[in-house]
mmCIF file as Biopython writes it, N, C-alpha, C and O atoms, coordinates in Angstrom:
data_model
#
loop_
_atom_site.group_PDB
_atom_site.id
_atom_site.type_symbol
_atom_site.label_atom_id
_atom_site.label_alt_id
_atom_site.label_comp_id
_atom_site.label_asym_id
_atom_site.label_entity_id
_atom_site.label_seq_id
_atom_site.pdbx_PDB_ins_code
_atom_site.Cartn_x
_atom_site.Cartn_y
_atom_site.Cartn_z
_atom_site.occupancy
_atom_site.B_iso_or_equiv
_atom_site.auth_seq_id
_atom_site.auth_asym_id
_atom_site.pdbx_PDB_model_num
ATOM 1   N N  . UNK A ? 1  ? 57.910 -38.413 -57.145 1.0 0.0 1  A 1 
ATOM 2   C CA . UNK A ? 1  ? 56.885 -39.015 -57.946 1.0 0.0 1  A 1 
ATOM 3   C C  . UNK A ? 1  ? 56.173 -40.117 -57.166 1.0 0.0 1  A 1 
ATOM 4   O O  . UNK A ? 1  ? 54.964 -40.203 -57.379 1.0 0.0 1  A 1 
ATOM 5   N N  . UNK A ? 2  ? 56.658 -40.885 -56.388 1.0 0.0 2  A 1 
ATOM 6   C CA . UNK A ? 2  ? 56.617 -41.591 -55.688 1.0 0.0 2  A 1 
ATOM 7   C C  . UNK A ? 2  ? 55.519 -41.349 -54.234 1.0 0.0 2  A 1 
ATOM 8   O O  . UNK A ? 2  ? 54.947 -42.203 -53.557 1.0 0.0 2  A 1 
ATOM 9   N N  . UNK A ? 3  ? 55.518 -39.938 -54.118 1.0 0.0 3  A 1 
ATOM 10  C CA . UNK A ? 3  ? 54.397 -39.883 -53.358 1.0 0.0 3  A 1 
ATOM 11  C C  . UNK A ? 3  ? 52.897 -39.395 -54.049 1.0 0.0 3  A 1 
ATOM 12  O O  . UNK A ? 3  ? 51.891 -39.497 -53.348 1.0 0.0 3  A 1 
ATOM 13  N N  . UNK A ? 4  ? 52.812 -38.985 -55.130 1.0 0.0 4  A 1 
ATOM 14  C CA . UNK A ? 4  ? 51.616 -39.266 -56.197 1.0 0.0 4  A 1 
ATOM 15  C C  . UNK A ? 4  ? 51.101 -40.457 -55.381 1.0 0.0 4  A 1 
ATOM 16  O O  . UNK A ? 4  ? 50.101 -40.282 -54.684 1.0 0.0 4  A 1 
ATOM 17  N N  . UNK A ? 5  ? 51.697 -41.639 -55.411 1.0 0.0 5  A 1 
ATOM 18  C CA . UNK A ? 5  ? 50.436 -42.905 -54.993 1.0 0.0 5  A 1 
ATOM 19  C C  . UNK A ? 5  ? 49.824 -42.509 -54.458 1.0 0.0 5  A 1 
ATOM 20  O O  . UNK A ? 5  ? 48.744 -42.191 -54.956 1.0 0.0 5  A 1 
ATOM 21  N N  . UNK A ? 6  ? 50.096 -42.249 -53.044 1.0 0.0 6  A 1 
ATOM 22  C CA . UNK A ? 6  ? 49.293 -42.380 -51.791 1.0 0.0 6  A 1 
ATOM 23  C C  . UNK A ? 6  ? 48.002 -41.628 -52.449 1.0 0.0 6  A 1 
ATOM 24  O O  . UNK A ? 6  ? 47.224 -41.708 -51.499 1.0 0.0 6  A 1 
ATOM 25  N N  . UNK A ? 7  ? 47.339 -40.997 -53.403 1.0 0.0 7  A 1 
ATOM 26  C CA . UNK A ? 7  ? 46.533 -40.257 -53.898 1.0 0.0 7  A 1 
ATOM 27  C C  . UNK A ? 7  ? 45.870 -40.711 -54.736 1.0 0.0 7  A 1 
ATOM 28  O O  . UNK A ? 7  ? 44.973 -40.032 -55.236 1.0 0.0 7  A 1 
ATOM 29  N N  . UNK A ? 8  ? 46.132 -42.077 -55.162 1.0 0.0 8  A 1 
ATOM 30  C CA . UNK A ? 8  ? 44.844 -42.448 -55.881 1.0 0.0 8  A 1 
ATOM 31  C C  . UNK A ? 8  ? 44.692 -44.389 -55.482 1.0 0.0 8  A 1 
ATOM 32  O O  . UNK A ? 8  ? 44.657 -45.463 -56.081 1.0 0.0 8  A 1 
ATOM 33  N N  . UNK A ? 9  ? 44.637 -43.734 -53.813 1.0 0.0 9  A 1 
ATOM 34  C CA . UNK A ? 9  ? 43.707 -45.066 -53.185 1.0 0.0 9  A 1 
ATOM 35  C C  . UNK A ? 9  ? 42.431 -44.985 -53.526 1.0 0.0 9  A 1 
ATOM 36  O O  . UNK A ? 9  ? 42.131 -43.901 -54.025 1.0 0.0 9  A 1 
ATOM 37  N N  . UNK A ? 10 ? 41.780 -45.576 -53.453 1.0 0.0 10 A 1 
ATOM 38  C CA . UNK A ? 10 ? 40.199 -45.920 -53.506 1.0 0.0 10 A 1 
ATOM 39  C C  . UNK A ? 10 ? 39.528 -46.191 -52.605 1.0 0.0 10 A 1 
ATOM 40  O O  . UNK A ? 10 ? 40.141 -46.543 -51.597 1.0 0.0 10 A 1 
ATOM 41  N N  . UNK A ? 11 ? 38.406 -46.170 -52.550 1.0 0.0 11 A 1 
ATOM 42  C CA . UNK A ? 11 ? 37.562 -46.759 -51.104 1.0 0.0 11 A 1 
ATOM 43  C C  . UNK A ? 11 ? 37.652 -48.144 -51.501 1.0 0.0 11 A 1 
ATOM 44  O O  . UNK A ? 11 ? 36.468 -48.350 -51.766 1.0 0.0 11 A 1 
ATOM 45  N N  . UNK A ? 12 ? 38.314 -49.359 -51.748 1.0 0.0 12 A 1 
ATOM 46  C CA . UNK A ? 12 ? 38.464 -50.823 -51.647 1.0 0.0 12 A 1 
ATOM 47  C C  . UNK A ? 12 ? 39.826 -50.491 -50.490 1.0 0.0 12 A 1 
ATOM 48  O O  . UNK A ? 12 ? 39.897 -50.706 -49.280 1.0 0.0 12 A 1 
ATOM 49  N N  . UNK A ? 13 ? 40.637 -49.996 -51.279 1.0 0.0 13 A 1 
ATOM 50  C CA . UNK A ? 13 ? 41.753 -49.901 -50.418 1.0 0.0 13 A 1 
ATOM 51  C C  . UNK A ? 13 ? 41.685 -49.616 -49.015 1.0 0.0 13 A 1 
ATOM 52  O O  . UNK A ? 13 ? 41.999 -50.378 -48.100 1.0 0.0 13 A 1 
ATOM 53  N N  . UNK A ? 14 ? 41.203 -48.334 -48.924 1.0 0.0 14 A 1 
ATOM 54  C CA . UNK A ? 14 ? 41.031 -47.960 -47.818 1.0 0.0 14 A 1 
ATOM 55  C C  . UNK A ? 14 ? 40.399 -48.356 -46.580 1.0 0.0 14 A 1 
ATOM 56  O O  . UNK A ? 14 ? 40.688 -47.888 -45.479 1.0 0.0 14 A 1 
ATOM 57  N N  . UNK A ? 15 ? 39.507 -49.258 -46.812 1.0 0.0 15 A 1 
ATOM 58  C CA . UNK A ? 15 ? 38.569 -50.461 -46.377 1.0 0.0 15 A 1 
ATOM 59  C C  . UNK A ? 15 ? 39.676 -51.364 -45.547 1.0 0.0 15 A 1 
ATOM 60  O O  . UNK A ? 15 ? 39.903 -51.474 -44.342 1.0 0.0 15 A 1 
ATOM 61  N N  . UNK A ? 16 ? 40.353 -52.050 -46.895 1.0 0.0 16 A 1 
ATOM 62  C CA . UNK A ? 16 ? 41.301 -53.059 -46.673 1.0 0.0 16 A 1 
ATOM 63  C C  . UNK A ? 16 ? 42.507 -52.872 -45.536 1.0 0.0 16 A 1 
ATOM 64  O O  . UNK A ? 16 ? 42.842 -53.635 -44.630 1.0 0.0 16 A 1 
ATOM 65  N N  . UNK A ? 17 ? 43.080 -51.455 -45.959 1.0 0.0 17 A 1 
ATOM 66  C CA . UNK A ? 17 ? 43.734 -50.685 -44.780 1.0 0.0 17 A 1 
ATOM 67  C C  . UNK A ? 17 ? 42.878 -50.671 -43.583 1.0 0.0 17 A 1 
ATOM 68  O O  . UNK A ? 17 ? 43.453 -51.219 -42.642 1.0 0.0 17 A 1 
ATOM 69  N N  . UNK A ? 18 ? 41.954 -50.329 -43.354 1.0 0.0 18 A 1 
ATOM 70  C CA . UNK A ? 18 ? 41.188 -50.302 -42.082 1.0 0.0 18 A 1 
ATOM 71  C C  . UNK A ? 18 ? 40.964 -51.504 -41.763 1.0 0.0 18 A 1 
ATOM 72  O O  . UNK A ? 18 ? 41.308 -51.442 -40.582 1.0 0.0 18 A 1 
ATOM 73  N N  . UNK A ? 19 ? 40.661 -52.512 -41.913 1.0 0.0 19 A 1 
ATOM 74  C CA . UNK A ? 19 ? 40.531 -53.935 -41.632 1.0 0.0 19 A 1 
ATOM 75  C C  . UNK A ? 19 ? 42.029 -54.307 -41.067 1.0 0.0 19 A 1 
ATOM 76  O O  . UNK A ? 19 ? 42.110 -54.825 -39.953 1.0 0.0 19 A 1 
ATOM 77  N N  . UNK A ? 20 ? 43.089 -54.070 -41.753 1.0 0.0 20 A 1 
ATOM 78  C CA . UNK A ? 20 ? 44.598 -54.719 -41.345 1.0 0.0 20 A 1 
ATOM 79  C C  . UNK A ? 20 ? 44.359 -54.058 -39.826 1.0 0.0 20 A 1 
ATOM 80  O O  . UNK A ? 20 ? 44.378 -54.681 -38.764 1.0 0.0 20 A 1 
ATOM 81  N N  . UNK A ? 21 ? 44.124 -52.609 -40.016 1.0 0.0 21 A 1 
ATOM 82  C CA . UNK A ? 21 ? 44.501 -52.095 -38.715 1.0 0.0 21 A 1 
ATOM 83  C C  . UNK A ? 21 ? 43.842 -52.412 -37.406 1.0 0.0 21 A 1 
ATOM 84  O O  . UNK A ? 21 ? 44.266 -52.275 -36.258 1.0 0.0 21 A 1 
ATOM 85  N N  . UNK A ? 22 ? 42.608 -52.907 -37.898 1.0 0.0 22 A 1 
ATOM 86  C CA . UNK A ? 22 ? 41.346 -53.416 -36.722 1.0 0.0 22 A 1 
ATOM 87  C C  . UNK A ? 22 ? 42.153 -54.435 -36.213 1.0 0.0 22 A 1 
ATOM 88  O O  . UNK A ? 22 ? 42.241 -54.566 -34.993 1.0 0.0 22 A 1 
ATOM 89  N N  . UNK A ? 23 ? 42.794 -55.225 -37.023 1.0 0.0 23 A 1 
ATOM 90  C CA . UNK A ? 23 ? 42.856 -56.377 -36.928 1.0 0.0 23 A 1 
ATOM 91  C C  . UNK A ? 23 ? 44.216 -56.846 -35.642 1.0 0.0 23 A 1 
ATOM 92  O O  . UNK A ? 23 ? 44.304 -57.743 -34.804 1.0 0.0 23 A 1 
ATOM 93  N N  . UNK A ? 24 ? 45.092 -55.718 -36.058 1.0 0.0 24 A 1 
ATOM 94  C CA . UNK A ? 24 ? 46.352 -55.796 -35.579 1.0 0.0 24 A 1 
ATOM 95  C C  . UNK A ? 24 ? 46.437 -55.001 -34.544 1.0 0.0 24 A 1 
ATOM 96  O O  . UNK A ? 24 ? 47.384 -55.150 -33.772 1.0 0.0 24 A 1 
ATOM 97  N N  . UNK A ? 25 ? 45.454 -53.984 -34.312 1.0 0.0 25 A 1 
ATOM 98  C CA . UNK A ? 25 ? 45.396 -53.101 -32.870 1.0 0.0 25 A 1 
ATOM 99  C C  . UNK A ? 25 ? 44.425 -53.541 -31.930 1.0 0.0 25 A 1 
ATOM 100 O O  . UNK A ? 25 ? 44.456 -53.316 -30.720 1.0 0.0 25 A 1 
ATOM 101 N N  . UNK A ? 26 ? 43.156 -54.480 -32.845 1.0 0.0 26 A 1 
ATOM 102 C CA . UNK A ? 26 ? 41.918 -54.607 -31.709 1.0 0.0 26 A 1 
ATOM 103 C C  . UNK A ? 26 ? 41.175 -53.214 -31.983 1.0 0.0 26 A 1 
ATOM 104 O O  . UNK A ? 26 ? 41.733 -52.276 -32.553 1.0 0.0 26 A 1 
ATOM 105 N N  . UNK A ? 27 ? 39.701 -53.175 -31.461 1.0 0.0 27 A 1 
ATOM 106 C CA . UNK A ? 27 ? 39.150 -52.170 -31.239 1.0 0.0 27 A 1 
ATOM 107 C C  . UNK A ? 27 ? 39.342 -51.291 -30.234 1.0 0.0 27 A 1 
ATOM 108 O O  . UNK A ? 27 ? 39.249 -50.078 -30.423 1.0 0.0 27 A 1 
ATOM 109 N N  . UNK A ? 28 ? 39.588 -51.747 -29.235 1.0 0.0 28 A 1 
ATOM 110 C CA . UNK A ? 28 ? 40.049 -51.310 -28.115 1.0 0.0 28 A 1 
ATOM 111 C C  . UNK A ? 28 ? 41.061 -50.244 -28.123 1.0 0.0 28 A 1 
ATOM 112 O O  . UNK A ? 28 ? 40.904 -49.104 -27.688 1.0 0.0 28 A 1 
ATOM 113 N N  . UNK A ? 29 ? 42.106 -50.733 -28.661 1.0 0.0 29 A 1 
ATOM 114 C CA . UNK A ? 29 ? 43.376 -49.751 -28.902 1.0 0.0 29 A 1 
ATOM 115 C C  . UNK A ? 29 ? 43.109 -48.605 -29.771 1.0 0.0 29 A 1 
ATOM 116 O O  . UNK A ? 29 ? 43.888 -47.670 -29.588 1.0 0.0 29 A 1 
ATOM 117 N N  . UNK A ? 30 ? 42.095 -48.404 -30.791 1.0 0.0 30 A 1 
ATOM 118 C CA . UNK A ? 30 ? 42.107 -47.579 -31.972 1.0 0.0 30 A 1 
ATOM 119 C C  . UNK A ? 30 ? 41.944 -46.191 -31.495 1.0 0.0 30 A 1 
ATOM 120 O O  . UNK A ? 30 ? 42.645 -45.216 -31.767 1.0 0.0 30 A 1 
ATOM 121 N N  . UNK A ? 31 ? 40.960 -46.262 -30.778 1.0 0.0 31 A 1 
ATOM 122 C CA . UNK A ? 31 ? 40.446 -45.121 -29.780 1.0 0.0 31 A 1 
ATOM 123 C C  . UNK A ? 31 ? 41.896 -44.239 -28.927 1.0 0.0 31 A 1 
ATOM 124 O O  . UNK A ? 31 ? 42.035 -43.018 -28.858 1.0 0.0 31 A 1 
ATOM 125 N N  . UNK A ? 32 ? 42.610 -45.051 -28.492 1.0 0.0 32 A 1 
ATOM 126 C CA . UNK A ? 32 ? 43.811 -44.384 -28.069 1.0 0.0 32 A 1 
ATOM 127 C C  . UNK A ? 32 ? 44.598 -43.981 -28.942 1.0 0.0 32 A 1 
ATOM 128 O O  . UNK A ? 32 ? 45.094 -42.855 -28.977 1.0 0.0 32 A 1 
ATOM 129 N N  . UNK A ? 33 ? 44.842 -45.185 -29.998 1.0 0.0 33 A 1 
ATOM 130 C CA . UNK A ? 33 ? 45.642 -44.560 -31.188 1.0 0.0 33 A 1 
ATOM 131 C C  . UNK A ? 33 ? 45.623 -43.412 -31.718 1.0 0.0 33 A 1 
ATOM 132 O O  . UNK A ? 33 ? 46.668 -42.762 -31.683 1.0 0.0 33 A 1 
ATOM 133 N N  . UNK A ? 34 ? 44.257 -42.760 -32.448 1.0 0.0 34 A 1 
ATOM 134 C CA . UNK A ? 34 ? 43.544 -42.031 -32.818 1.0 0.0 34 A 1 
ATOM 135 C C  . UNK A ? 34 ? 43.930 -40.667 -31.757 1.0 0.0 34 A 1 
ATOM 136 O O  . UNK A ? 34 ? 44.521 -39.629 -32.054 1.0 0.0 34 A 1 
ATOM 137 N N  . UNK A ? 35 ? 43.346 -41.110 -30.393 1.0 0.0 35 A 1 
ATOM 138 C CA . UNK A ? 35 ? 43.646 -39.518 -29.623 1.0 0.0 35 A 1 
ATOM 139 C C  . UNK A ? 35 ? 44.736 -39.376 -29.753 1.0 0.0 35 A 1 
ATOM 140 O O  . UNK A ? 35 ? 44.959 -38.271 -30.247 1.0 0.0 35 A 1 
ATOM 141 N N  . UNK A ? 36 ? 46.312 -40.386 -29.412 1.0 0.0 36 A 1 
ATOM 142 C CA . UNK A ? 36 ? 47.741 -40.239 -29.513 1.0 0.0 36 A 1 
ATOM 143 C C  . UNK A ? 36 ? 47.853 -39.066 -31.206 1.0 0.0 36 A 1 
ATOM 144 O O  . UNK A ? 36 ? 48.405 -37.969 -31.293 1.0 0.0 36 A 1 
ATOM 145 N N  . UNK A ? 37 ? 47.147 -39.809 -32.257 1.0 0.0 37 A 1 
ATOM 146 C CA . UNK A ? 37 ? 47.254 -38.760 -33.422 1.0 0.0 37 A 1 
ATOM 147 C C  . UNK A ? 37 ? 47.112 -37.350 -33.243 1.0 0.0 37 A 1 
ATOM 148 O O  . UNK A ? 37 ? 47.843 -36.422 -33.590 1.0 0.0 37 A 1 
ATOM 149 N N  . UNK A ? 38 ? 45.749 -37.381 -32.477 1.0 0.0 38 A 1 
ATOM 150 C CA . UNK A ? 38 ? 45.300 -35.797 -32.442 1.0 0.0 38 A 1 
ATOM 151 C C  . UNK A ? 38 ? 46.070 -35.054 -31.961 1.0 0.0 38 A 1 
ATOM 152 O O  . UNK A ? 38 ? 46.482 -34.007 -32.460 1.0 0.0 38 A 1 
ATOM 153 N N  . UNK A ? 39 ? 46.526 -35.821 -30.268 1.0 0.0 39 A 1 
ATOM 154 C CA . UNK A ? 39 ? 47.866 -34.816 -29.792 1.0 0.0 39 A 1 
ATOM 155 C C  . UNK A ? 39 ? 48.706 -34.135 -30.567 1.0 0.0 39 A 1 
ATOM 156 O O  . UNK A ? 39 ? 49.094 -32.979 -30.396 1.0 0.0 39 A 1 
ATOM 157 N N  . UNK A ? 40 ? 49.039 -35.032 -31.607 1.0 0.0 40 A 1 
ATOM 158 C CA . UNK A ? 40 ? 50.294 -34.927 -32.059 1.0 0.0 40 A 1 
ATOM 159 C C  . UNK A ? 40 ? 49.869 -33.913 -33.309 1.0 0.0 40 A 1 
ATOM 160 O O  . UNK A ? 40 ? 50.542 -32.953 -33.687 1.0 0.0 40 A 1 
ATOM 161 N N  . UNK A ? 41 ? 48.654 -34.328 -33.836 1.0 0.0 41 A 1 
ATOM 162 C CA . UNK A ? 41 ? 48.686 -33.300 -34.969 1.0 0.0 41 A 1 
ATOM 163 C C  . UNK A ? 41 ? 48.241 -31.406 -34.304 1.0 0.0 41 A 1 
ATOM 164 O O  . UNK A ? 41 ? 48.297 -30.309 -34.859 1.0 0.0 41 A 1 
ATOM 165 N N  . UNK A ? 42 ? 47.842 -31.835 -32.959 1.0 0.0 42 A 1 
ATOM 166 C CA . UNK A ? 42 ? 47.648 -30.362 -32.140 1.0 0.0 42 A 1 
ATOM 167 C C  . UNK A ? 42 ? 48.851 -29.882 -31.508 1.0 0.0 42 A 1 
ATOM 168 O O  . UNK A ? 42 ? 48.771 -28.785 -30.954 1.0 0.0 42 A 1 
ATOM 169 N N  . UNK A ? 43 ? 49.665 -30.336 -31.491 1.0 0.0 43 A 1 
ATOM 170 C CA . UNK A ? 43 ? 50.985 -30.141 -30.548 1.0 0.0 43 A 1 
ATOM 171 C C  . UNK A ? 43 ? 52.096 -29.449 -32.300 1.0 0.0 43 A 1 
ATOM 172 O O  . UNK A ? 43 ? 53.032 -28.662 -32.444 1.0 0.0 43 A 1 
ATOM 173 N N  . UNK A ? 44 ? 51.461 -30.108 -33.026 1.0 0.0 44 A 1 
ATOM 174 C CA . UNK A ? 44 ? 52.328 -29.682 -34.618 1.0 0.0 44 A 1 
ATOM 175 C C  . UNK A ? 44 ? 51.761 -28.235 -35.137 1.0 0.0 44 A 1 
ATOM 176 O O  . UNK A ? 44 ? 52.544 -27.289 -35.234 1.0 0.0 44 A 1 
ATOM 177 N N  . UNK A ? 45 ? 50.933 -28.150 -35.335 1.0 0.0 45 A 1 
ATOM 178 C CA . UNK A ? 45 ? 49.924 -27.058 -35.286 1.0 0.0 45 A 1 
ATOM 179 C C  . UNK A ? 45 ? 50.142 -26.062 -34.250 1.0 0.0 45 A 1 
ATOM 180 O O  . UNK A ? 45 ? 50.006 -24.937 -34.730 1.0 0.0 45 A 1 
ATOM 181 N N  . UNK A ? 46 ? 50.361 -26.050 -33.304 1.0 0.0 46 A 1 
ATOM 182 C CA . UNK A ? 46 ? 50.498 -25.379 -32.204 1.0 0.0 46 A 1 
ATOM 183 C C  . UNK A ? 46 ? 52.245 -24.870 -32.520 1.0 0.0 46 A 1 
ATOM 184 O O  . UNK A ? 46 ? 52.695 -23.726 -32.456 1.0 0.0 46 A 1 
ATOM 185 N N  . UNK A ? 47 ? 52.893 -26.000 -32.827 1.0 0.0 47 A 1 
ATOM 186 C CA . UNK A ? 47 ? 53.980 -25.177 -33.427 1.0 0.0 47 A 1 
ATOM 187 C C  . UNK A ? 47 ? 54.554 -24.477 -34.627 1.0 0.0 47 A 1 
ATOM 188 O O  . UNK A ? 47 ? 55.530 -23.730 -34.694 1.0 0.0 47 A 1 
ATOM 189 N N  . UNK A ? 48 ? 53.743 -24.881 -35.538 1.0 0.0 48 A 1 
ATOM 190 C CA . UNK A ? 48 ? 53.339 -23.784 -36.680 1.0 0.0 48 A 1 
ATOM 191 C C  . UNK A ? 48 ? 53.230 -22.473 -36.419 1.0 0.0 48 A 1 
ATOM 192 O O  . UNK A ? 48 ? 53.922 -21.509 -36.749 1.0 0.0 48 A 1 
ATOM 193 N N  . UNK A ? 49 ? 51.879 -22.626 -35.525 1.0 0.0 49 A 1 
ATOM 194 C CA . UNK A ? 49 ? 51.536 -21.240 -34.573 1.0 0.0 49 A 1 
ATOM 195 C C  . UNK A ? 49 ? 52.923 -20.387 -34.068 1.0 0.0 49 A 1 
ATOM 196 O O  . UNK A ? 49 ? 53.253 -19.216 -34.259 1.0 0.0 49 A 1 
ATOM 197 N N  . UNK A ? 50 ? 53.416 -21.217 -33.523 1.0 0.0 50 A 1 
ATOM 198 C CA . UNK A ? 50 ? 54.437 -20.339 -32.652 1.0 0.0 50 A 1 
ATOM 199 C C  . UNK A ? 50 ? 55.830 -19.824 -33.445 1.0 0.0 50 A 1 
ATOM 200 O O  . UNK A ? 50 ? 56.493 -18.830 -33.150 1.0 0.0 50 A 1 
ATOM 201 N N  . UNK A ? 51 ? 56.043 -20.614 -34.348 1.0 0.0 51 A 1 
ATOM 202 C CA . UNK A ? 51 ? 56.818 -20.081 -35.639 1.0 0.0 51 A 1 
ATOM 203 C C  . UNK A ? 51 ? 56.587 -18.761 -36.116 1.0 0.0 51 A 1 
ATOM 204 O O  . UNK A ? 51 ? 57.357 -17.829 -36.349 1.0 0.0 51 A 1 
ATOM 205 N N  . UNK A ? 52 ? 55.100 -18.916 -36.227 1.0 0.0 52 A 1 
ATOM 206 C CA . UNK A ? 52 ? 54.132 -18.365 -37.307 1.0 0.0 52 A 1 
ATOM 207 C C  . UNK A ? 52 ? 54.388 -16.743 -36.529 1.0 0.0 52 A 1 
ATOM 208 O O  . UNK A ? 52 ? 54.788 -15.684 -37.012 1.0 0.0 52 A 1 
ATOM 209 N N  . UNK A ? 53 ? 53.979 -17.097 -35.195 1.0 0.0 53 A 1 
ATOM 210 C CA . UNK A ? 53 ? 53.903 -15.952 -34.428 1.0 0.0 53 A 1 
ATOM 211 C C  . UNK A ? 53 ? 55.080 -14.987 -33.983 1.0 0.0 53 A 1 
ATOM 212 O O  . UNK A ? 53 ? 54.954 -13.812 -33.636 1.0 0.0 53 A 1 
ATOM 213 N N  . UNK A ? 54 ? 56.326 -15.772 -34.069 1.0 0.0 54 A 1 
ATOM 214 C CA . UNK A ? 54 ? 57.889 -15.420 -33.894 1.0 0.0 54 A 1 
ATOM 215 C C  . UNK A ? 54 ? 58.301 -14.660 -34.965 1.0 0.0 54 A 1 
ATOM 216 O O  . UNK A ? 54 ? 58.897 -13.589 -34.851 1.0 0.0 54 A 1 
ATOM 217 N N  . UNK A ? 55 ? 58.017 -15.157 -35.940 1.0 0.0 55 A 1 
ATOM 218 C CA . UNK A ? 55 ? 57.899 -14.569 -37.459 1.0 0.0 55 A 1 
ATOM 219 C C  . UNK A ? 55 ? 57.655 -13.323 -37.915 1.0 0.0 55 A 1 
ATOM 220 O O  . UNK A ? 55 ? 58.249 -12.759 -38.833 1.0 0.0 55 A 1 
ATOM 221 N N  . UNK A ? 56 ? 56.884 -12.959 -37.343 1.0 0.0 56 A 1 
ATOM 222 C CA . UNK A ? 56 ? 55.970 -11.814 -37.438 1.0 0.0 56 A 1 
ATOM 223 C C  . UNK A ? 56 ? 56.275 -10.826 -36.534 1.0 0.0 56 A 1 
ATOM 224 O O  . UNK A ? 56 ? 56.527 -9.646  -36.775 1.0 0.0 56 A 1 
ATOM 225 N N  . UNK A ? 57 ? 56.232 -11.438 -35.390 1.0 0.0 57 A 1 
ATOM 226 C CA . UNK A ? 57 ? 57.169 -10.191 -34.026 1.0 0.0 57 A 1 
ATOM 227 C C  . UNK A ? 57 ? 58.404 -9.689  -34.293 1.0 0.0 57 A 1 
ATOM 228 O O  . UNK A ? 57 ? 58.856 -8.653  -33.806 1.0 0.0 57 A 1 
ATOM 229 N N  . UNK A ? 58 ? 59.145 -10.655 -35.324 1.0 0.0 58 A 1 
ATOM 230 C CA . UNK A ? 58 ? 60.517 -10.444 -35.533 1.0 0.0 58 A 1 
ATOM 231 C C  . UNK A ? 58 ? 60.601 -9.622  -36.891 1.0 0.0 58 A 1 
ATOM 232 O O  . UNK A ? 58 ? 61.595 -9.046  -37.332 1.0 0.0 58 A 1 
ATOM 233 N N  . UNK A ? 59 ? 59.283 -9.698  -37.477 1.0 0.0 59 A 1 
ATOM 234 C CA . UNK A ? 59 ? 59.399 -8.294  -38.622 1.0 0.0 59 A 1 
ATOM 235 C C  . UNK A ? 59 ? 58.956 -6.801  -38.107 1.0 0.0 59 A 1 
ATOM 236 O O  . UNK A ? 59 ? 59.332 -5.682  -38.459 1.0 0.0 59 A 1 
ATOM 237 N N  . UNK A ? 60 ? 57.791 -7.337  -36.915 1.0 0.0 60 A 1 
ATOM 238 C CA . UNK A ? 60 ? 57.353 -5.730  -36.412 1.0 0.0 60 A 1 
ATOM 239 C C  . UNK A ? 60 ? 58.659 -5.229  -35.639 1.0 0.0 60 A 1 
ATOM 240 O O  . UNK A ? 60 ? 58.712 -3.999  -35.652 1.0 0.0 60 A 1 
ATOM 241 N N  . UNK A ? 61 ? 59.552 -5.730  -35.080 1.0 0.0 61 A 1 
ATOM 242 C CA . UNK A ? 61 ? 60.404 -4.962  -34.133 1.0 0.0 61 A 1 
ATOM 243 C C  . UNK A ? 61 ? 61.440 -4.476  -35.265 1.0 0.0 61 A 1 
ATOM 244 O O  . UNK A ? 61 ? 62.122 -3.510  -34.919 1.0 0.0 61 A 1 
ATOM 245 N N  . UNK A ? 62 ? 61.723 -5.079  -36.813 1.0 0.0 62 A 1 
ATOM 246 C CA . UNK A ? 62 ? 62.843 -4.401  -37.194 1.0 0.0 62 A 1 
ATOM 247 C C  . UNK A ? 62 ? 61.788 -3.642  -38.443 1.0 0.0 62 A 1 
ATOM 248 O O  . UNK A ? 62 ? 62.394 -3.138  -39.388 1.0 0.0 62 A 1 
ATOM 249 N N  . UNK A ? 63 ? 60.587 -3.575  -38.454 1.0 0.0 63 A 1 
ATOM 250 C CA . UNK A ? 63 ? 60.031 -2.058  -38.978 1.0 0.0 63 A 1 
ATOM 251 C C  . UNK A ? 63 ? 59.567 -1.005  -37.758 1.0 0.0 63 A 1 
ATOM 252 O O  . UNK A ? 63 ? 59.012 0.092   -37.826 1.0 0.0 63 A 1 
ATOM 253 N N  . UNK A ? 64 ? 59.977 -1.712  -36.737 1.0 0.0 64 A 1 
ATOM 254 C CA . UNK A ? 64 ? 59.487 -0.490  -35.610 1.0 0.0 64 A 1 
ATOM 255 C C  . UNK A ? 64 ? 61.197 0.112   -35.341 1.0 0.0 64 A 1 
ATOM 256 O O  . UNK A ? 64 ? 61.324 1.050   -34.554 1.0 0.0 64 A 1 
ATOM 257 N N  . UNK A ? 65 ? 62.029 -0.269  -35.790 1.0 0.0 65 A 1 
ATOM 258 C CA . UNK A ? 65 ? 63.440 -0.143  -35.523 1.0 0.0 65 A 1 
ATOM 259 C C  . UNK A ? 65 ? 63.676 0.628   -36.816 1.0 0.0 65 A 1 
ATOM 260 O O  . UNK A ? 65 ? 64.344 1.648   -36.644 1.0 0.0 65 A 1 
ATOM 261 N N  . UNK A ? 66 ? 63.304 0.396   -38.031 1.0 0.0 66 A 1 
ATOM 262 C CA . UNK A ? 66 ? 63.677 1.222   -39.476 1.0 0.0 66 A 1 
ATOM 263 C C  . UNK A ? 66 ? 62.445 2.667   -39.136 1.0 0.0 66 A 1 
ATOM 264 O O  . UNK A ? 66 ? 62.833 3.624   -39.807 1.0 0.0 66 A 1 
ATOM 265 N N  . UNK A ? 67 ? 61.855 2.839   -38.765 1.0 0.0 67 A 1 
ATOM 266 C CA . UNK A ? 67 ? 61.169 3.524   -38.438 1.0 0.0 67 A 1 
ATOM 267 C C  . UNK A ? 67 ? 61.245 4.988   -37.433 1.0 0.0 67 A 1 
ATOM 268 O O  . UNK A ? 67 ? 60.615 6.046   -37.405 1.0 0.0 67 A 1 
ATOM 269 N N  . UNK A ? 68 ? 62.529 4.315   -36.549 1.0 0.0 68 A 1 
ATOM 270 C CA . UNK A ? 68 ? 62.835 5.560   -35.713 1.0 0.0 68 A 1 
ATOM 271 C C  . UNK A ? 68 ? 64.028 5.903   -36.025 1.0 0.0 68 A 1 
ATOM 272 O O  . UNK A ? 68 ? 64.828 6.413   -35.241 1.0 0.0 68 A 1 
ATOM 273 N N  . UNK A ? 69 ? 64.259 5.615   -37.338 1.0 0.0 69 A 1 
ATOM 274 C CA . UNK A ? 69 ? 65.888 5.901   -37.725 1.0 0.0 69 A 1 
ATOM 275 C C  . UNK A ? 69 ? 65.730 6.661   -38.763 1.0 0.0 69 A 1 
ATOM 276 O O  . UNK A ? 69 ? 66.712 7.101   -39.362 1.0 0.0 69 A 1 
#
């Protein structure tokens, strides 16, 4: 229930959040911060993918296996 909040910030809030963070990283840093995110949300994604893709190879080989039996 408890994560409901995070969902009804507002644009005051969100403002306010962005200000703490200016404040405490500098401008300077945000820019790195930000790419460090992307990595990370592309490197997560990318392993979704590869789950995603294991997943699937591992159903075609045991219907390509029920198949010649």
């Amino acid at each position: 229930m408890n994560h409901l909040m995070f969902l009804n910030l507002g644009t005051g809030e969100i403002i306010i959040i962005a200000l703490i963070v200016l404040l405490l990283f500098g401008g300077k840093k945000i820019p790195e911060l930000m790419k460090g995110v992307g990595k990370g949300v592309r490197s997560f994604k990318d392993g979704l993918n590869d789950v995603e893709n294991q997943i699937k190879s591992d159903v075609n080989k045991e219907d390509k296996q029920d198949s010649v039996k």
